[in-house]
N, C-alpha and C positions, 0 to 999 in steps of 0.2 A: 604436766598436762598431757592430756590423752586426746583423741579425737573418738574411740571405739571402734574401731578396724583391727581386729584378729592377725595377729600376722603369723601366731603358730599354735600349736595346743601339745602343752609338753607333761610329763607324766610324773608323780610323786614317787619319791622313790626310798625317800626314809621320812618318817615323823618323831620326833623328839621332844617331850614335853622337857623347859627350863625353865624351874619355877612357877611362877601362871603362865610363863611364854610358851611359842611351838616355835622350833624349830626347823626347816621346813627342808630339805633338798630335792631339786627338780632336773630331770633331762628334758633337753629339749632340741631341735635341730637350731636354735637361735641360740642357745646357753653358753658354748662357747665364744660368742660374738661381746657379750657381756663383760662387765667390769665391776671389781670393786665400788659401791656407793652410788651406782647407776639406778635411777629410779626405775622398774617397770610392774604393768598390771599386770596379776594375775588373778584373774575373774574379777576384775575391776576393783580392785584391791593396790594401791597402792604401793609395794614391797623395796625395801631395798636391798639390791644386790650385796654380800658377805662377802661370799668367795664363789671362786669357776677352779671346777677341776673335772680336766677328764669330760669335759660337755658334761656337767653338773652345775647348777647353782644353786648356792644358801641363802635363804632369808628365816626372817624371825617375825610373827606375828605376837603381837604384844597381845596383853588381857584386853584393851578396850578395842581392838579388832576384833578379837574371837569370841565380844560377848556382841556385835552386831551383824556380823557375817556370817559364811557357810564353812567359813575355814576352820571353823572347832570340829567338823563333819571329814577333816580330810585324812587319807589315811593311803598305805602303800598301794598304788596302783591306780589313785585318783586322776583324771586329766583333767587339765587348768590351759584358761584362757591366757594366750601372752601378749602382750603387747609392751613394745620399747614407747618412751616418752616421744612426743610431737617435739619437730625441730622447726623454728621458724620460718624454712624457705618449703617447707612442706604442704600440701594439700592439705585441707581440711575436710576427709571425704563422709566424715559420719559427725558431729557436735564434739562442741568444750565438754572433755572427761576430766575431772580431777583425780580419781584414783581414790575418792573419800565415799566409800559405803554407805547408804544413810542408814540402811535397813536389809531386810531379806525380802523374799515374796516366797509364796507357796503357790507350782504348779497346780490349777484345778481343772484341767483339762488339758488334751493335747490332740489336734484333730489333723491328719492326710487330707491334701484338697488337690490330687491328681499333680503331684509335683511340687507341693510348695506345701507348707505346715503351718498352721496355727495355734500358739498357746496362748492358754489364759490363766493368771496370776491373779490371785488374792495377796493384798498389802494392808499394812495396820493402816485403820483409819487416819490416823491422825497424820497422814502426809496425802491425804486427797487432795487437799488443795492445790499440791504441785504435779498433778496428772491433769492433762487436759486431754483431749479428741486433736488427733493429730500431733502430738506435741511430742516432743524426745525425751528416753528413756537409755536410761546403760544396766544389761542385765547381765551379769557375769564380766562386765566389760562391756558389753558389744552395744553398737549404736543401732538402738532401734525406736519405731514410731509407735505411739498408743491408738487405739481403736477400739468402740465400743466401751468406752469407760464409764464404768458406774461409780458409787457410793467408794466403794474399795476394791475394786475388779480394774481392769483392762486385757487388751489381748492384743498379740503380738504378731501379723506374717511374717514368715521365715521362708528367704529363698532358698533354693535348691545350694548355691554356692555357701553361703549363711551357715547352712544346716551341715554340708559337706567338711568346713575349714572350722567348724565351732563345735566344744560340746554339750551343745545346745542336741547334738543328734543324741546324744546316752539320756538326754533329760526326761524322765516318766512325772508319772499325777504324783503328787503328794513330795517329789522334791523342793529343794530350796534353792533359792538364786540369790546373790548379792543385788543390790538395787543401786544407781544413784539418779538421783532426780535430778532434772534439767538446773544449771547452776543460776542460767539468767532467771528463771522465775524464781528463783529464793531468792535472789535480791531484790527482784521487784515486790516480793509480798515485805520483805523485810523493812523496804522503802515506803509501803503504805504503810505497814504498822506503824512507824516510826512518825510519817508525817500526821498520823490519825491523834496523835499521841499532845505533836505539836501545838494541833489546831485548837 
């Protein structure tokens, strides 16, 4: 479990297809803090820790990762969102992350507001129902709020610090994000479908 606070942004440094897998190695200034079988996000991803050598670590993205994520897109020199697992005596400073991607989003705008940035994302319809107006969003990882939400749209402010420790700053029009949608509204839709079912 995640909360979506950024804690570093480390850099790919080999890719290795094995089999349908990737194999992934990242530096990072956290990597060697890291351990064998340690879960942590990268771009809201899930991963488990392999090995740490040298301030490097290994993980392995499987086929049903890299057929819903951006991680089939990654390659030497990519930077990636990190974040270690939520510990229980821990703040909760951004929402419940699981590290489980539902989907991607595509950048359709990216706008300068004198210090502060706004993007807005296109998502497959078929997960509208779990975006709402104000409601919480993890894009690459990071805990952020929706606004302005249509049909299949929303749009994201980015602060200065956000924009500075995330990279969300390298992100242009027409890239791809990891997505996961807020955990508590898919149970709650899950809990009407199921009671609609009943009745």
């Amino acid at each position: 479990m995640f909360t979506g606070i950024i804690q570093a942004v480390g850099t790919v440094v080999s890719v290795s297809p094995t089999g349908k897998n990737l194999t992934v190695h990242i530096r990072s200034e956290l990597s060697e803090h890291f351990r064998p079988d340690q879960s942590v996000s990268h771009d809201g991803v899930c991963l488990t820790v392999e090995n740490v050598t040298n301030g490097i670590h290994q993980v392995t993205a499987v086929e049903e990762t890299l057929k819903k994520t951006n991680l089939r897109f990654w390659k030497e020199g990519t930077l990636v969102n990190l974040e270690q697992s939520l510990r229980l005596q821990d703040r909760l400073d951004g929402h419940w992350v699981q590290g489980h991607a539902d989907s991607t989003a595509v950048c359709t705008k990216k706008k300068e507001k004198r210090g502060s940035w706004e993007f807005t994302f296109r998502f497959p319809e078929k997960f509208a129902i779990y975006v709402i107006e104000k409601g919480s969003i993890a894009l690459n990882g990071i805990s952020l709020t929706c606004f302005n939400v249509k049909k299949n749209k929303f749009t994201v402010a980015i602060i200065p610090y956000t924009y500075d420790h995330t990279n969300l700053k390298y992100l242009n029009e027409g890239d791809e994000v990891n997505v996961e949608f807020d955990i508590l509204g898919k149970y709650v839709i899950k809990f009407l479908e199921n009671r609609k079912k009943l009745l």
